[in-house]
N, C-alpha and C positions, 0 to 999 in steps of 0.2 A: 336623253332628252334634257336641255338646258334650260336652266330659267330666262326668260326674257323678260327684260329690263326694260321701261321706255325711258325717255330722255326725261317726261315727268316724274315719274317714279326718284330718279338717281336726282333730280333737284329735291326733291323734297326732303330724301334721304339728308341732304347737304344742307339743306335748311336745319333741322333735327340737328347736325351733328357739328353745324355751326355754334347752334345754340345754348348746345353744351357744355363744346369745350368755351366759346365765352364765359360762359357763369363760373369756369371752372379757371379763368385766365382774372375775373377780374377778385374773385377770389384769393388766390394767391398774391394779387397785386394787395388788398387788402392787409393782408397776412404782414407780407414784407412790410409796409407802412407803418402799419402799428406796432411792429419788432420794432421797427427803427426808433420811432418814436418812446416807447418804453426804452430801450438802451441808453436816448438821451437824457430823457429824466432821471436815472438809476445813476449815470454818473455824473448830474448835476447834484443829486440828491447826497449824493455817496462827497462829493467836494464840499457838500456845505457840512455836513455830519464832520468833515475832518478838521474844518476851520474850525467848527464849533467846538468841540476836543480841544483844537491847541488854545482857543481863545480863553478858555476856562481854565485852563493849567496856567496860559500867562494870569487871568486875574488872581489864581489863586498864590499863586507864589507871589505876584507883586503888590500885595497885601502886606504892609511890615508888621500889621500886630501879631499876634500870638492869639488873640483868639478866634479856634476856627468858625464858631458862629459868622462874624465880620470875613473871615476868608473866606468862605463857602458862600455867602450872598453875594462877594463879590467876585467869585466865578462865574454864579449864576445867572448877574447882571451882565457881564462882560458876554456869556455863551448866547444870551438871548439876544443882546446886540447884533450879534453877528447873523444870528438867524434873522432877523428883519434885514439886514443887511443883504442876506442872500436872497433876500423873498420867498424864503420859506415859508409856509400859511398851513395853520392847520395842523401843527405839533406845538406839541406842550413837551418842556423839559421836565420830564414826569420820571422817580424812581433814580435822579443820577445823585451818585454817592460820590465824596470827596474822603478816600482815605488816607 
């Protein structure tokens, strides 16, 4: 003895398993976007981090005095320029050592 099916039943069924896999399509679609997104800022983030590095090595070398007090501010000045520069917001040059 077979189960019998009516033509309602098997819509419905399809309703249900539309529903589903939607929630589970737009999820993933989700998913990917926000990947994408986070990747771009990590290597916008990661670009401005590197300028900011060379910019503070160029001020501090091109500093002629000898004392590194004056050398080290003006790497400091130089690194944060560049950070406005890049539109970076919301970091502080906190903890960088010039040895």
């Amino acid at each position: 003895m077979g189960v019998v099916t009516s033509a309602k039943t098997q819509r419905g069924l399809f309703l249900v398993l539309f529903a589903i896999i939607s929630v589970a399509l737009l999820a993933m679609l989700g998913l990917m976007v926000g990947s994408g997104f986070l990747a771009s800022n990590r290597t916008l983030l990661q670009n401005a981090g590197n300028n900011t590095a060379l910019a503070a090595i160029e001020g501090y070398s091109s500093t002629r005095s000898r004392d590194y007090f004056l050398r080290s501010c003006a790497s400091r000045t130089r690194a944060e320029r560049v950070l406005e520069l890049n539109e970076v917001k919301g970091f502080e040059l906190t903890g960088v050592r010039v040895n």
